[in-house]
The first five atom37 places (N, CA, C, CB, O) and aatype in JSON, in Angstrom:
{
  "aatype": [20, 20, 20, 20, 20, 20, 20, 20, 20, 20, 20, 20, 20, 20, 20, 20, 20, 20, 20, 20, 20, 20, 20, 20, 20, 20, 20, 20, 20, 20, 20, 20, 20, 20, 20, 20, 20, 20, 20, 20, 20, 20, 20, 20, 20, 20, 20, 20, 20],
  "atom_mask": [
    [1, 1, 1, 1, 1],
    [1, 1, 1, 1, 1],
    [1, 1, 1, 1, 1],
    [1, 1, 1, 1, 1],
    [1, 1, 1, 1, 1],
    [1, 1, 1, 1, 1],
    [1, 1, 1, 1, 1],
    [1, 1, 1, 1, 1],
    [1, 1, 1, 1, 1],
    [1, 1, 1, 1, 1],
    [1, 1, 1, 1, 1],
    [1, 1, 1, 1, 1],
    [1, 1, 1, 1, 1],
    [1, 1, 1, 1, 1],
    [1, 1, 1, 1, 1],
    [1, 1, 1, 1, 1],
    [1, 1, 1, 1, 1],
    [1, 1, 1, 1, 1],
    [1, 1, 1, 1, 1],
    [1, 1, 1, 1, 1],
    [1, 1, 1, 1, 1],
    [1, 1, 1, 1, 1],
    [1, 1, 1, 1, 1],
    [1, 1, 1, 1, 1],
    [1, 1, 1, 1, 1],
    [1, 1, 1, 1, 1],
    [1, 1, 1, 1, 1],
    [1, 1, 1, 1, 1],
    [1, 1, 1, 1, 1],
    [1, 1, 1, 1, 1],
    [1, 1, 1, 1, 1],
    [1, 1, 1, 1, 1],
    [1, 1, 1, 1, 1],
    [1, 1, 1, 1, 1],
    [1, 1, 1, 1, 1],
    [1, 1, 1, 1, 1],
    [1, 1, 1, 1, 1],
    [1, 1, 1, 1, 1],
    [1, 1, 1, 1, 1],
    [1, 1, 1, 1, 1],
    [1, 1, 1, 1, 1],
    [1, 1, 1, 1, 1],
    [1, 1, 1, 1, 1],
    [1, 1, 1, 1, 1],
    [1, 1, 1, 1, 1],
    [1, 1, 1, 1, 1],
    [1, 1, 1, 1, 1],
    [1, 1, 1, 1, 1],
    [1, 1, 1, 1, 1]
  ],
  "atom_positions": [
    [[145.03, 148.49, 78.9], [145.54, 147.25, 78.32], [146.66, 146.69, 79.19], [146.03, 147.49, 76.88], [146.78, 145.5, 79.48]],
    [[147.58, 147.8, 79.63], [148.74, 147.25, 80.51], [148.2, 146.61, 81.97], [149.82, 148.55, 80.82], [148.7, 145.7, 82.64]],
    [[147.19, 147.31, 82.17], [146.14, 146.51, 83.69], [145.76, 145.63, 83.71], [144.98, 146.87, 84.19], [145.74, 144.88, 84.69]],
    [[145.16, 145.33, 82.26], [144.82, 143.58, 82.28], [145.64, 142.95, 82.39], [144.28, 142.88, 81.27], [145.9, 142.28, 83.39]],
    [[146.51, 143.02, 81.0], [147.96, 142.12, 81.25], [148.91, 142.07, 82.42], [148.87, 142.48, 80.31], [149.99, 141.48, 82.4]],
    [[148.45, 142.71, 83.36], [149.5, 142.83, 84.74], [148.85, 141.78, 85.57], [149.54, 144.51, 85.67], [149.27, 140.69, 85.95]],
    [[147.12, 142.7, 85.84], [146.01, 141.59, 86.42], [145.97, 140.28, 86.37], [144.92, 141.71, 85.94], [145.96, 139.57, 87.38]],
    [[145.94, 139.75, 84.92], [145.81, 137.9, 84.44], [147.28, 137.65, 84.83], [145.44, 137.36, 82.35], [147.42, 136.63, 85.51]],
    [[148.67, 138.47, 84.51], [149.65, 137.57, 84.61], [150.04, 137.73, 86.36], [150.94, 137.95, 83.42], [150.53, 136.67, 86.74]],
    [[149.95, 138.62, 87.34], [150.19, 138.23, 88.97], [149.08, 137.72, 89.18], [150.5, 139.36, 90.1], [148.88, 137.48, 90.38]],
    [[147.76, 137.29, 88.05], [146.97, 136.23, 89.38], [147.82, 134.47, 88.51], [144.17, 136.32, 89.29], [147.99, 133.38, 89.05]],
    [[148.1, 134.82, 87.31], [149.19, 133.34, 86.98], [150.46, 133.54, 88.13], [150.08, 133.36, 84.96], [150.64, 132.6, 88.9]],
    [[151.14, 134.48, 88.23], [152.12, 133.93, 89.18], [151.55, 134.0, 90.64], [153.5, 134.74, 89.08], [152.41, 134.13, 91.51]],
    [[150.65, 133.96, 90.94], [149.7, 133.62, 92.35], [149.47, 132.28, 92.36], [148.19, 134.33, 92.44], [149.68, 131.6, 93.36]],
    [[148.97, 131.73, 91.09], [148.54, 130.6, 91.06], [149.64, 129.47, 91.12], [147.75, 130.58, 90.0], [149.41, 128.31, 91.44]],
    [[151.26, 130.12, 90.65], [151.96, 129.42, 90.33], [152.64, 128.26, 91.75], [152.79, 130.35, 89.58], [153.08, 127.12, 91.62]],
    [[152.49, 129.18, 93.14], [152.37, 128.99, 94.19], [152.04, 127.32, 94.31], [151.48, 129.97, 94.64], [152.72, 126.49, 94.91]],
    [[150.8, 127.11, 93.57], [149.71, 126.4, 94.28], [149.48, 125.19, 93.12], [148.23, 127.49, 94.64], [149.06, 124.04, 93.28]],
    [[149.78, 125.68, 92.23], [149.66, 124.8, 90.84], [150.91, 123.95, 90.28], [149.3, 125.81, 89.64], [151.99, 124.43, 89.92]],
    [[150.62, 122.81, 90.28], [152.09, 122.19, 89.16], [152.11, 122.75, 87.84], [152.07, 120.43, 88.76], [153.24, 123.19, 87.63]],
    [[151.36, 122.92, 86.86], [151.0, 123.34, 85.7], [150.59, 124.92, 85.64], [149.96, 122.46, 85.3], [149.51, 125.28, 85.19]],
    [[151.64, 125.89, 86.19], [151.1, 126.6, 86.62], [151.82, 127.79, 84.87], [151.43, 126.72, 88.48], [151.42, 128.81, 84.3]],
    [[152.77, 127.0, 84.73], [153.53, 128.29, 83.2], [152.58, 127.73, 82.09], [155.81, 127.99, 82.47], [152.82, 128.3, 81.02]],
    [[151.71, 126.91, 82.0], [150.54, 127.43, 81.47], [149.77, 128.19, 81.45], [150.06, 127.08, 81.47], [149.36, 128.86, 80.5]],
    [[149.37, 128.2, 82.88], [148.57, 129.93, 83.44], [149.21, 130.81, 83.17], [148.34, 130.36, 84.96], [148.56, 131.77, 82.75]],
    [[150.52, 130.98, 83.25], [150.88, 132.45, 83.11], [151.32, 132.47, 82.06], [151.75, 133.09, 83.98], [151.8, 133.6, 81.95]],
    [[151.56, 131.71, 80.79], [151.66, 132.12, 79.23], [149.71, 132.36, 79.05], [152.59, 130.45, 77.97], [149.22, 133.48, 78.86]],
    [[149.09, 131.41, 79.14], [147.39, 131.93, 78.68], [147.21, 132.54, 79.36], [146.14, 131.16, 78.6], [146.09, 132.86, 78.98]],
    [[147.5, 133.58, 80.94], [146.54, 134.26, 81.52], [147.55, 135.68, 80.56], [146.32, 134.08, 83.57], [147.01, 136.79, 80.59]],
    [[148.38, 135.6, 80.09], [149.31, 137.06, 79.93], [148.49, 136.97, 78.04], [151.9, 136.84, 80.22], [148.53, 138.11, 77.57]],
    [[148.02, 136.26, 77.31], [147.54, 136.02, 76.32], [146.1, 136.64, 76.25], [147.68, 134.74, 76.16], [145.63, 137.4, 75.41]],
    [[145.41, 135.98, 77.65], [144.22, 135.72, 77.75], [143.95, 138.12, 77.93], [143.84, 134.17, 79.41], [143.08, 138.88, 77.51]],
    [[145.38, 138.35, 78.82], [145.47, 139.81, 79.11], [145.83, 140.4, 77.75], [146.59, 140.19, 80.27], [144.95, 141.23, 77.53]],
    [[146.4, 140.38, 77.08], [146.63, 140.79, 76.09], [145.41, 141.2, 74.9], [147.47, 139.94, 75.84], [145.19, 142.27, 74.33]],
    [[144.73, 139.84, 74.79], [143.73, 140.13, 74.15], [142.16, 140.61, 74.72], [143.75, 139.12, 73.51], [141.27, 141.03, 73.99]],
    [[142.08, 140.44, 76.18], [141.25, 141.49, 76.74], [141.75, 142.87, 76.8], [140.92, 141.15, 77.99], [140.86, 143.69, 77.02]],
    [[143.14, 143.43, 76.65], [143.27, 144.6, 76.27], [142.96, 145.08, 74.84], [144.39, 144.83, 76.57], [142.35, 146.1, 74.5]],
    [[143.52, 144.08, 74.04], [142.88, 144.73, 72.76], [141.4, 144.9, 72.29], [143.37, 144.07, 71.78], [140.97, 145.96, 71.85]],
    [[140.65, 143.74, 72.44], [139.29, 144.53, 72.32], [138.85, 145.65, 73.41], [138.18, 143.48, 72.37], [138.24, 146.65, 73.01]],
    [[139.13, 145.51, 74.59], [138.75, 146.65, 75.77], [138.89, 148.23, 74.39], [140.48, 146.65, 77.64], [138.1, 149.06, 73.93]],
    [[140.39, 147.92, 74.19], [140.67, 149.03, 73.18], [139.53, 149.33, 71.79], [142.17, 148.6, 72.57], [138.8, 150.28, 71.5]],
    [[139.76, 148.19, 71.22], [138.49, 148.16, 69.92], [137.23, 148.91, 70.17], [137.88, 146.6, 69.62], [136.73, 149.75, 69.42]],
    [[136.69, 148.42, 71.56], [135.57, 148.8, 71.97], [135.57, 150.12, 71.66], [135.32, 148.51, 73.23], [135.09, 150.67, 70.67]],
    [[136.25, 150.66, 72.71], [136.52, 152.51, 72.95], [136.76, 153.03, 71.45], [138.25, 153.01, 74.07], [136.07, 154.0, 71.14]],
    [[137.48, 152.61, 70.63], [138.12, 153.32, 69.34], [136.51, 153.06, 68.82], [139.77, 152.46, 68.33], [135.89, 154.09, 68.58]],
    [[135.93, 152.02, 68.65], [134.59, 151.86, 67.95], [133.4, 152.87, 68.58], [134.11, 150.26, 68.12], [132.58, 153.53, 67.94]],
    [[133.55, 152.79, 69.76], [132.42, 153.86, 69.9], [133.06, 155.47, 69.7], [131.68, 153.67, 71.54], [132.35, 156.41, 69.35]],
    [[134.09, 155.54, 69.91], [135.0, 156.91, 69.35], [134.42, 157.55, 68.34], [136.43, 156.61, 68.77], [134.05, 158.73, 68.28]],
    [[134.34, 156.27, 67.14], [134.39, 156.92, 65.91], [133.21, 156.16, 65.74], [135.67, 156.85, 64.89], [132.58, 156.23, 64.68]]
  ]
}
């Protein structure tokens, strides 16, 4: 979960470089990480049990 959210938010501050609108990207890409960690998680706990 901490890999995604690291992943989406340095490719938002990559983008920030290059983008005017870029603290959009990195509030939705750290969101967008967040909640690909939590289902990533769901997944695993669901097939767990």
């Amino acid at each position: 979960m901490l890999a995604s959210i690291f992943i989406f938010f340095s490719m938002g501050l990559f983008l920030a470089n290059y983008l005017p609108y870029a603290e959009v990207l990195i509030v939705g890409g750290t969101l967008i990480g967040v909640f690909v960690g939590f289902y990533l998680i769901y997944v695993q706990l669901k097939g767990f049990f």
